[in-house]
DOZA-996905 format. One record per atom (N, C-alpha, C, O): residue in three letters; atom name; chain; x, y, z. Coordinates in pm, 1 decimal. Example, Ala and Ser with C-alpha at 12.3 -4.5 7.8 and 13.67 -1.06 7.14 Angstrom:
<sites>
(site 'ala', 'N', 'A', (1319.0, -569.0, 780.0))
(site 'ala', 'CA', 'A', (1230.0, -450.0, 780.0))
(site 'ala', 'C', 'A', (1320.0, -330.0, 780.0))
(site 'ala', 'O', 'A', (1423.6, -331.9, 846.5))
(site 'ser', 'N', 'A', (1285.0, -225.0, 708.0))
(site 'ser', 'CA', 'A', (1367.0, -106.0, 714.0))
(site 'ser', 'C', 'A', (1290.0, 3.0, 787.0))
(site 'ser', 'O', 'A', (1340.9, 113.8, 803.9))
</sites>
This chain:
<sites>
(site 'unk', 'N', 'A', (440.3, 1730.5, -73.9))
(site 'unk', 'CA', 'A', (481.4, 1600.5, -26.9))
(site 'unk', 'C', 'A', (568.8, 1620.1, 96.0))
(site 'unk', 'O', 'A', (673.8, 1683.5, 85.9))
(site 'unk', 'N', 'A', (536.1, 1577.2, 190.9))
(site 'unk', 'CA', 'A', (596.0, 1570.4, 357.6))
(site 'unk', 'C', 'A', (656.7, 1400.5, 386.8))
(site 'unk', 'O', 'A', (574.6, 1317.6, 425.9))
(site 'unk', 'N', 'A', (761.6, 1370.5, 370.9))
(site 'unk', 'CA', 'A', (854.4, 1265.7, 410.2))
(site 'unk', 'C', 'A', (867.7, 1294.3, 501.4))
(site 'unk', 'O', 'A', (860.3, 1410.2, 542.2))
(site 'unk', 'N', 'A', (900.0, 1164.3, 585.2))
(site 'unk', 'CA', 'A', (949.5, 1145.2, 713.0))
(site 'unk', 'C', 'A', (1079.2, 1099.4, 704.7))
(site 'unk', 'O', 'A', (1160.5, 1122.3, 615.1))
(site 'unk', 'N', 'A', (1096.4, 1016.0, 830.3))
(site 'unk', 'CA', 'A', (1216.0, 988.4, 843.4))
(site 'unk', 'C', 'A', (1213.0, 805.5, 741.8))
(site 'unk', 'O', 'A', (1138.5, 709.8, 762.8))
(site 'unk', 'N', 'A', (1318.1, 819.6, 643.2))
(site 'unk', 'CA', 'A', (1301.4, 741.6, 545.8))
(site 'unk', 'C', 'A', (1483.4, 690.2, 520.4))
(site 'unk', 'O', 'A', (1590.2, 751.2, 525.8))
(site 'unk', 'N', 'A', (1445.2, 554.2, 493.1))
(site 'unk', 'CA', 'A', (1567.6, 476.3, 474.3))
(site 'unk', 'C', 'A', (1610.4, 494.0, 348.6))
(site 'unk', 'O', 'A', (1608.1, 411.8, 257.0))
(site 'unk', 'N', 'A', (1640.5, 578.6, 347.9))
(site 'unk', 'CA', 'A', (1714.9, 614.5, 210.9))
(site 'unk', 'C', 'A', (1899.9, 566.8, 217.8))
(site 'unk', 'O', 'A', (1947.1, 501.5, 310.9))
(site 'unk', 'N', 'A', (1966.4, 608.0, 119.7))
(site 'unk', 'CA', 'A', (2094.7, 547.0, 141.8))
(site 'unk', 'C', 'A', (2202.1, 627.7, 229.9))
(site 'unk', 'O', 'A', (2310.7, 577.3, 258.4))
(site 'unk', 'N', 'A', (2158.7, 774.5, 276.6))
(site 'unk', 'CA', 'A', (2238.5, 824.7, 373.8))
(site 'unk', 'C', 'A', (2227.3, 797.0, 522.9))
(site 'unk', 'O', 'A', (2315.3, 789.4, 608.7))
(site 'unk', 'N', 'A', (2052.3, 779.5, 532.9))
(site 'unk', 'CA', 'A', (2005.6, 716.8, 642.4))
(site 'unk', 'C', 'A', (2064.5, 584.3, 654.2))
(site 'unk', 'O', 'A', (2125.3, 568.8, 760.1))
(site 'unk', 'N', 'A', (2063.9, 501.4, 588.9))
(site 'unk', 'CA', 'A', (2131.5, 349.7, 584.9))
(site 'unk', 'C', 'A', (2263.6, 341.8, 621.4))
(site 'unk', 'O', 'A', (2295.2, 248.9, 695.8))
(site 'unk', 'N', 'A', (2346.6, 418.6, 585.3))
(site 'unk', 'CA', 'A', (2518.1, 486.7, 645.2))
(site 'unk', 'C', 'A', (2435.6, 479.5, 742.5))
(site 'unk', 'O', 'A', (2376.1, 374.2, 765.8))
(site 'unk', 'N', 'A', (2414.6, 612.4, 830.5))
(site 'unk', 'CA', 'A', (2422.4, 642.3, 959.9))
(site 'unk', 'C', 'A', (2343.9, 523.1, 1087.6))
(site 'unk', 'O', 'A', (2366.5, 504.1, 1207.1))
(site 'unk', 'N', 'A', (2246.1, 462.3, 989.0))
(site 'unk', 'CA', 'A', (2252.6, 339.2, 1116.0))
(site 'unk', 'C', 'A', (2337.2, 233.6, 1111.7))
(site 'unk', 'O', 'A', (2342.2, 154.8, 1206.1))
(site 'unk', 'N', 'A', (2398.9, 222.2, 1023.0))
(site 'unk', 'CA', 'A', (2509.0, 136.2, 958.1))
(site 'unk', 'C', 'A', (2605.5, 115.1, 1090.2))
(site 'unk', 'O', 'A', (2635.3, 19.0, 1161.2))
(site 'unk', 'N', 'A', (2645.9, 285.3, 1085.0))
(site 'unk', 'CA', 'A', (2711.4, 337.7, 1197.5))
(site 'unk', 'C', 'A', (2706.5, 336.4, 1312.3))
(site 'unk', 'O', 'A', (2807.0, 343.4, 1383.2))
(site 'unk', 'N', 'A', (2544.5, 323.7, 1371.8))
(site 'unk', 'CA', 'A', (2525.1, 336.1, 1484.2))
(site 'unk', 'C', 'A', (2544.9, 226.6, 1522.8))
(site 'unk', 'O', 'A', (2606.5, 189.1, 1622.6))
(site 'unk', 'N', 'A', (2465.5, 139.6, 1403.3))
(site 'unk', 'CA', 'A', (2460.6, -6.5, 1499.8))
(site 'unk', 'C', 'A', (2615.0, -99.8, 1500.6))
(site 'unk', 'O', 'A', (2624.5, -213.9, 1546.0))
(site 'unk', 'N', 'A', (2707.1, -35.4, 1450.8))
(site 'unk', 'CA', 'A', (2824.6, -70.3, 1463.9))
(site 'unk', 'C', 'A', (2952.5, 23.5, 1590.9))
(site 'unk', 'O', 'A', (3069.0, -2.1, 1621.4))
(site 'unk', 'N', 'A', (2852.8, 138.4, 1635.8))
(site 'unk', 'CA', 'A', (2910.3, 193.3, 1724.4))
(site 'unk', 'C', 'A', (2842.5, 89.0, 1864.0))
(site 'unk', 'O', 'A', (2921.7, 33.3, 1940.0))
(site 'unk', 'N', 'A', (2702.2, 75.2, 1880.8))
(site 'unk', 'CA', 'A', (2650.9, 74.8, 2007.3))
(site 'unk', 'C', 'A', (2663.6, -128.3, 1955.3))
(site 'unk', 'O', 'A', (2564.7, -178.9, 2008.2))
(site 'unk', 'N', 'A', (2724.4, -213.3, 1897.7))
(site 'unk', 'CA', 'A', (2745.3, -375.0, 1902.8))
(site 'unk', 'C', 'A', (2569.1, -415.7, 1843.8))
(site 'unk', 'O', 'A', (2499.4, -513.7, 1869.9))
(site 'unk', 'N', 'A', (2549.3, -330.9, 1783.2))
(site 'unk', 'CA', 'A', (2366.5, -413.3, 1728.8))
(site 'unk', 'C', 'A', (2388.1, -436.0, 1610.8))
(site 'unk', 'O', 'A', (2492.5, -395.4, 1559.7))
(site 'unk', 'N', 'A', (2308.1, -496.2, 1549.1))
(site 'unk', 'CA', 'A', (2251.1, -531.5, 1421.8))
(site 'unk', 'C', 'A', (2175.9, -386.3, 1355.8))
(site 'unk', 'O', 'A', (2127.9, -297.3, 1426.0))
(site 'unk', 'N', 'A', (2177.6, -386.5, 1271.7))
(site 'unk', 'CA', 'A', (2119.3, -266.3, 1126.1))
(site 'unk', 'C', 'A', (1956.3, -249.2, 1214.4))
(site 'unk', 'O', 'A', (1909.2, -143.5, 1256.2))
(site 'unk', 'N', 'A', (1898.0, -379.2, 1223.9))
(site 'unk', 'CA', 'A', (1790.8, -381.9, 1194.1))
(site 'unk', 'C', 'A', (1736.2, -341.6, 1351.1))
(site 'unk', 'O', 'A', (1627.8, -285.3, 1366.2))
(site 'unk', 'N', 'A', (1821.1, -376.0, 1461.2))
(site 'unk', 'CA', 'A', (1793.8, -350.2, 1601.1))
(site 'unk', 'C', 'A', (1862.2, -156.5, 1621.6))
(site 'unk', 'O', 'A', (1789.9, -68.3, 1668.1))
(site 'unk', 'N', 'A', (1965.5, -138.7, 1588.7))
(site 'unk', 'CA', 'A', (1982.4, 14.3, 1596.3))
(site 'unk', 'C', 'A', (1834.2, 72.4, 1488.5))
(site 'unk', 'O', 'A', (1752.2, 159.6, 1517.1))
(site 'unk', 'N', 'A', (1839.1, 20.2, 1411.4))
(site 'unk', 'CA', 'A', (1744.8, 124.2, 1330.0))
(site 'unk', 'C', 'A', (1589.6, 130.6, 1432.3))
(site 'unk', 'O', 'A', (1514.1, 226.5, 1448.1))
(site 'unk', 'N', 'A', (1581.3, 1.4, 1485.3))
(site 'unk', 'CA', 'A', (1425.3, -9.4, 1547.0))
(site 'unk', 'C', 'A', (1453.5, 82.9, 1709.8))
(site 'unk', 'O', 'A', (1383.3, 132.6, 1797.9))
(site 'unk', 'N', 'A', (1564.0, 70.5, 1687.2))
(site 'unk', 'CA', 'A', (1585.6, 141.9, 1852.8))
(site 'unk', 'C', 'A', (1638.7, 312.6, 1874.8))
(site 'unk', 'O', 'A', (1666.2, 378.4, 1975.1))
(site 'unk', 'N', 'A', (1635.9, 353.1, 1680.9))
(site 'unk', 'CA', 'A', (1647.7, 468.7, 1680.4))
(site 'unk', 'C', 'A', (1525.3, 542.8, 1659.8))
(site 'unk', 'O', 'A', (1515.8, 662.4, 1632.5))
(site 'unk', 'N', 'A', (1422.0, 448.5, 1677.9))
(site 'unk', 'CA', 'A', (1271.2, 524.9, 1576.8))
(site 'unk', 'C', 'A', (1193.0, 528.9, 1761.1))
(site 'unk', 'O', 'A', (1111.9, 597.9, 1823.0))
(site 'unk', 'N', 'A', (1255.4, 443.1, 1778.6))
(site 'unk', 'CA', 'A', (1207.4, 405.3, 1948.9))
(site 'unk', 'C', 'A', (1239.4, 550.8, 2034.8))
(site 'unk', 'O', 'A', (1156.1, 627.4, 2083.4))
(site 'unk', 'N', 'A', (1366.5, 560.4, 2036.3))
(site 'unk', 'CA', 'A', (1403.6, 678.5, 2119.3))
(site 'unk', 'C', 'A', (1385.2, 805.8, 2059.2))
(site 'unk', 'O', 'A', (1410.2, 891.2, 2144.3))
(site 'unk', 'N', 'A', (1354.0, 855.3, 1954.8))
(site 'unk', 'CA', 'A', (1373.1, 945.2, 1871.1))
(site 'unk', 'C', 'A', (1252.6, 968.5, 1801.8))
(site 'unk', 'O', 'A', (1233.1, 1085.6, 1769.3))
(site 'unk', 'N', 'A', (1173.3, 891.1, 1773.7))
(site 'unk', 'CA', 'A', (1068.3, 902.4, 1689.1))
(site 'unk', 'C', 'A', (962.5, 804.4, 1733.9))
(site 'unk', 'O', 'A', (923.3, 702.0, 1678.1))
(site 'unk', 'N', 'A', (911.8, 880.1, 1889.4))
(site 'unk', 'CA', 'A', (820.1, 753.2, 1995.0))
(site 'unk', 'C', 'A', (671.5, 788.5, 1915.0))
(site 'unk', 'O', 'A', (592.3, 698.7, 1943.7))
(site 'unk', 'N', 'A', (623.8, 865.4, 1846.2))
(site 'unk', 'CA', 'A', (513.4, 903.3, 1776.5))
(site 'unk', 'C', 'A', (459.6, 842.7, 1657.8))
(site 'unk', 'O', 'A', (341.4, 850.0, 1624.1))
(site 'unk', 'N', 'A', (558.7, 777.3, 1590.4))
(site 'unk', 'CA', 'A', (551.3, 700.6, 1478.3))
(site 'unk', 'C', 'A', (459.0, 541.2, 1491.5))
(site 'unk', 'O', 'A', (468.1, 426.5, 1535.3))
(site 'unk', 'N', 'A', (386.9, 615.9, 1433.0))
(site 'unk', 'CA', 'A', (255.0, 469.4, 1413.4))
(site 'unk', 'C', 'A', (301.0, 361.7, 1344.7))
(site 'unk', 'O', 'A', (243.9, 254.6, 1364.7))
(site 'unk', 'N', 'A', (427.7, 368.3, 1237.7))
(site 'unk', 'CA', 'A', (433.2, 261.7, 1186.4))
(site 'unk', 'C', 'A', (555.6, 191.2, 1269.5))
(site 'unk', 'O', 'A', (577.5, 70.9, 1255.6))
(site 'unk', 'N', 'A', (635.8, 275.1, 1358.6))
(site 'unk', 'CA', 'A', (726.3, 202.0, 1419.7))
(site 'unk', 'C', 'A', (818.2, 175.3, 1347.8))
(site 'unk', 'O', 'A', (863.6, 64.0, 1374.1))
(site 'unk', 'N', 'A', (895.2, 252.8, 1224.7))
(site 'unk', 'CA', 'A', (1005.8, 212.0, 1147.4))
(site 'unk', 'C', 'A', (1026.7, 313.2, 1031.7))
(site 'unk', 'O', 'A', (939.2, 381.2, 978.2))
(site 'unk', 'N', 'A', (1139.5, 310.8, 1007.4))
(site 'unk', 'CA', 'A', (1205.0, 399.3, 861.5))
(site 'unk', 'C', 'A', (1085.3, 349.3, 752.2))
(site 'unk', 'O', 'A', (1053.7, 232.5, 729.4))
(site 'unk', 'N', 'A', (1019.4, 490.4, 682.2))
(site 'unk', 'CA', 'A', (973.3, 415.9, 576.2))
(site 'unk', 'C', 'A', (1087.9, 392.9, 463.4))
(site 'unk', 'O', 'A', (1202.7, 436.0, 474.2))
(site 'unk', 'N', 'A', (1048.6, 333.7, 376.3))
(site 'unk', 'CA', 'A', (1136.9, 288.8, 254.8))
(site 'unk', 'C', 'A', (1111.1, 396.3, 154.2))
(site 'unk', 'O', 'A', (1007.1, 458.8, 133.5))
(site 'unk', 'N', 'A', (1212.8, 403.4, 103.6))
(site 'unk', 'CA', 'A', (1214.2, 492.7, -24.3))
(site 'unk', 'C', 'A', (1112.3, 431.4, -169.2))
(site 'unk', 'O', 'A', (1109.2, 480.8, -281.9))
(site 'unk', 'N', 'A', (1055.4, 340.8, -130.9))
(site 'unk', 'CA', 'A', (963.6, 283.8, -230.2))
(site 'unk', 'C', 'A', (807.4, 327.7, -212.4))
(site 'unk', 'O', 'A', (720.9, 339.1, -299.3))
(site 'unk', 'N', 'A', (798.4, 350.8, -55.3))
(site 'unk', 'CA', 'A', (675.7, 362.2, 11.4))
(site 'unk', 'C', 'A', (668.5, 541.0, -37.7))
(site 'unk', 'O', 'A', (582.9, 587.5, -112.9))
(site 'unk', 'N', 'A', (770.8, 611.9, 21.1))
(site 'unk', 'CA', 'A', (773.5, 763.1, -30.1))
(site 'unk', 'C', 'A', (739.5, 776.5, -217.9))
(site 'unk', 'O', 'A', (658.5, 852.9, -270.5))
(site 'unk', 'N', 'A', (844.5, 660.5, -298.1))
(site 'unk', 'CA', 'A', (811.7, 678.2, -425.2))
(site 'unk', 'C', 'A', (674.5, 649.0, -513.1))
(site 'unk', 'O', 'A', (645.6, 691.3, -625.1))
(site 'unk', 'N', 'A', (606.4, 570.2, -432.6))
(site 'unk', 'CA', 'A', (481.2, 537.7, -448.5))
(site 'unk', 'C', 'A', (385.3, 624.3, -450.6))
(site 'unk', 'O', 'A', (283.2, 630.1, -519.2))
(site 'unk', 'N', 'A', (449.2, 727.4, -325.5))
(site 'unk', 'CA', 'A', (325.4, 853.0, -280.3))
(site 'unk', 'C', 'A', (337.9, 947.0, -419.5))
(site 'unk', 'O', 'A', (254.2, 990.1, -498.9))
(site 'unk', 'N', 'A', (437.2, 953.7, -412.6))
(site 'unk', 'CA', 'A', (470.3, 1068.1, -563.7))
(site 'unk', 'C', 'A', (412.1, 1008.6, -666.2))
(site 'unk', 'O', 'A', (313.2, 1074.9, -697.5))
(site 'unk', 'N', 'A', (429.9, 882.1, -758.5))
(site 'unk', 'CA', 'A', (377.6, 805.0, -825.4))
(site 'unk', 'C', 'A', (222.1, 870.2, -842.9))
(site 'unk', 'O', 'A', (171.7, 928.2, -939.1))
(site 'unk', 'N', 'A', (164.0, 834.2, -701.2))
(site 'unk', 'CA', 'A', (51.4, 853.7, -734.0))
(site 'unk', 'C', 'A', (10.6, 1029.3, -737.2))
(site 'unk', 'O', 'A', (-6.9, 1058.7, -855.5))
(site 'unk', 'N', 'A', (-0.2, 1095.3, -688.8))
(site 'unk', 'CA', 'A', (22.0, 1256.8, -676.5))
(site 'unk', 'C', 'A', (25.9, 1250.5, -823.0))
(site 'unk', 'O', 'A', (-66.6, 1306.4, -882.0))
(site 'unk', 'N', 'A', (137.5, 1179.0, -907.3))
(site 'unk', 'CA', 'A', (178.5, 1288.7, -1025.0))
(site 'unk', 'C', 'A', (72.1, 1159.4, -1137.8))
(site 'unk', 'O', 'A', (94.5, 1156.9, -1258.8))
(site 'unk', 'N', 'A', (-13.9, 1083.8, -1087.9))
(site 'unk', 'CA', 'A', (-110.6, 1007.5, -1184.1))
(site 'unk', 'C', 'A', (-205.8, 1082.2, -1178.6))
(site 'unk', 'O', 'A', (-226.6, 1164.0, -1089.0))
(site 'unk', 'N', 'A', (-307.5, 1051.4, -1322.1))
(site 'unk', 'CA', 'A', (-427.5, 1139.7, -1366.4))
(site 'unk', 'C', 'A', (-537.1, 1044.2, -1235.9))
(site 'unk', 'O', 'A', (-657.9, 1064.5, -1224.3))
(site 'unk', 'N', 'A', (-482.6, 975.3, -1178.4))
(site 'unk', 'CA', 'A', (-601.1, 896.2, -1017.2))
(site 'unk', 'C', 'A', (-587.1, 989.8, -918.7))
(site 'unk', 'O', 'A', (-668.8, 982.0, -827.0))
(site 'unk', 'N', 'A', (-482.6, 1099.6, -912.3))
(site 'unk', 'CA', 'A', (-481.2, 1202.7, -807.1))
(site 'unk', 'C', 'A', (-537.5, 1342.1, -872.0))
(site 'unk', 'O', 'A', (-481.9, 1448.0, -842.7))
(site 'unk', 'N', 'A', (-649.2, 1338.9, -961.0))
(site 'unk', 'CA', 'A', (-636.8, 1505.9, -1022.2))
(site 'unk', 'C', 'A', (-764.2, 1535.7, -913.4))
(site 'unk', 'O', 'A', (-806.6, 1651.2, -909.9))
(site 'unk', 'N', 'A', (-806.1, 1466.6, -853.3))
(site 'unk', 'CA', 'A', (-929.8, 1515.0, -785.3))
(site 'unk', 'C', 'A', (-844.3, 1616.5, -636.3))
(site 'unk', 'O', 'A', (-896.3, 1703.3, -566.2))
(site 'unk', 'N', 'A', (-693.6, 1557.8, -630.6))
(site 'unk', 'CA', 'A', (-639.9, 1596.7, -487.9))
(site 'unk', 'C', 'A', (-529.5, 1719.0, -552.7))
(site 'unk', 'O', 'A', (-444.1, 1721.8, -641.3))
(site 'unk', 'N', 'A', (-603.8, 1845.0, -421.9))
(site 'unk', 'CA', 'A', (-542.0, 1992.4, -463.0))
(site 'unk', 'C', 'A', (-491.2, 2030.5, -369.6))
(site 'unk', 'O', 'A', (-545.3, 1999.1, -263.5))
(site 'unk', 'N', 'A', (-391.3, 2097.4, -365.1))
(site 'unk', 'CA', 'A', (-377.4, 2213.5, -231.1))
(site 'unk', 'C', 'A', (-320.4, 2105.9, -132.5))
(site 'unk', 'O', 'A', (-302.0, 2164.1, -25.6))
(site 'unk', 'N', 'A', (-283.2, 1969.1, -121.6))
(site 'unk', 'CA', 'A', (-307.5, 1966.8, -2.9))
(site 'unk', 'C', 'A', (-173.3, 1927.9, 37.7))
(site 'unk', 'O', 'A', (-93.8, 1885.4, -46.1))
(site 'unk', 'N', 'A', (-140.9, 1940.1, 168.2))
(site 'unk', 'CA', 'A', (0.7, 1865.2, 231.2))
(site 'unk', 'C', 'A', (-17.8, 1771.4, 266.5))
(site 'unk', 'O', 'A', (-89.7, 1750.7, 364.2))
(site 'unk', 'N', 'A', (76.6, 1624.8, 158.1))
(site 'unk', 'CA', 'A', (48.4, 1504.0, 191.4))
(site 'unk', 'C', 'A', (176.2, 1410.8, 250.7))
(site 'unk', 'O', 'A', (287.4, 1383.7, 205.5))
(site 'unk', 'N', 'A', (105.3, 1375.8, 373.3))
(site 'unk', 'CA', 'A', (216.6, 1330.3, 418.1))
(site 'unk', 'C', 'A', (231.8, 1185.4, 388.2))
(site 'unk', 'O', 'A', (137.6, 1111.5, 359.6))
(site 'unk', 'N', 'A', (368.1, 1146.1, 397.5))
(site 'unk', 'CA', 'A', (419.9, 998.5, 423.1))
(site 'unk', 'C', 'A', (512.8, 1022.5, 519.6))
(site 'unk', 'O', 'A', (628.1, 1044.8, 482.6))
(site 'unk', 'N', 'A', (478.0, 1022.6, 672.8))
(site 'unk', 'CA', 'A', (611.4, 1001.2, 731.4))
(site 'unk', 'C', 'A', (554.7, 925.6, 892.7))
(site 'unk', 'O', 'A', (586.6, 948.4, 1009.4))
(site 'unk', 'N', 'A', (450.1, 820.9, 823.6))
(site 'unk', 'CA', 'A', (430.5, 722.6, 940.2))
(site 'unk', 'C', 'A', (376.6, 785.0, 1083.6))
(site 'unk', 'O', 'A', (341.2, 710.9, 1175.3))
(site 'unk', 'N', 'A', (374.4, 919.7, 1092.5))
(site 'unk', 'CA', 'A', (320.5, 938.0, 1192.8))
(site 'unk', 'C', 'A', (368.3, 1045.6, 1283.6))
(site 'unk', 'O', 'A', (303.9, 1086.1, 1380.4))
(site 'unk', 'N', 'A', (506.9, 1097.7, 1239.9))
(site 'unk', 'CA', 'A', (556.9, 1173.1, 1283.5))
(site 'unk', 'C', 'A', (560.9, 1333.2, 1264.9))
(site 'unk', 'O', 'A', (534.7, 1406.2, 1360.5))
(site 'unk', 'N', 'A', (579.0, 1361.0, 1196.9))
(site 'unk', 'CA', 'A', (551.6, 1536.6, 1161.5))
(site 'unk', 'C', 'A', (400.0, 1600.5, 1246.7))
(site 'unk', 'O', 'A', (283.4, 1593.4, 1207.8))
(site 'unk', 'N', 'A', (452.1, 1658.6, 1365.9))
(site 'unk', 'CA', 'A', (311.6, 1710.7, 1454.3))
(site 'unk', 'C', 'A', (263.4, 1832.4, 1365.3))
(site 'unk', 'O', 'A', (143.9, 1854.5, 1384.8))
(site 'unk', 'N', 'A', (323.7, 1920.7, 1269.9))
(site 'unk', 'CA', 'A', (286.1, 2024.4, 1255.4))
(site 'unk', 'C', 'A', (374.9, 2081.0, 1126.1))
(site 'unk', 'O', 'A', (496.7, 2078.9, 1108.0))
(site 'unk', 'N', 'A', (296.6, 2118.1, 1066.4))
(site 'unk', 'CA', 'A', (351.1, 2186.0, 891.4))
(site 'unk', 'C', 'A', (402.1, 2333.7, 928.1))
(site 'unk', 'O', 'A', (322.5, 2409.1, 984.1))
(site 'unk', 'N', 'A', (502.2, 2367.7, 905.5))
(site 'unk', 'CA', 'A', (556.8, 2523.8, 967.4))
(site 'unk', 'C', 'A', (577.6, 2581.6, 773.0))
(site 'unk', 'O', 'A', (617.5, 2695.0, 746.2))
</sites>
């Protein structure tokens, strides 16, 4: 399982932060941190920790026994390369 960059509750601090350092809103620092930082991202936003828990969900259901071996990502678009 390959997460991206995900709004989890430490991530939520730190834009908390930002957008209270640079005068924005949560929702404008967070869109303007995925902007400058994460220009690759197809979905254009933090996924949610529901969207990541979902992926696992399914992985660990008898609907994923057909899927082996493989590196699955959830991270919207970003991760160029598995090291």
């Amino acid at each position: 399982m390959l997460p991206g960059p995900t709004m989890s509750e430490g991530v939520e601090t730190f834009v908390k932060d930002l957008a209270k350092q640079n005068g924005q809103s949560v929702d404008e620092a967070a869109a303007n941190f995925v902007k400058q930082h994460r220009p690759s991202s197809l979905i254009q936003r933090f996924a949610s920790v529901d969207e990541i828990a979902n992926m696992v969900v399914y992985v660990a259901s008898k609907e994923a026994s057909a899927t082996n071996g493989a590196a699955l990502r959830a991270e919207g678009g970003i991760v160029n390369t598995i090291a």
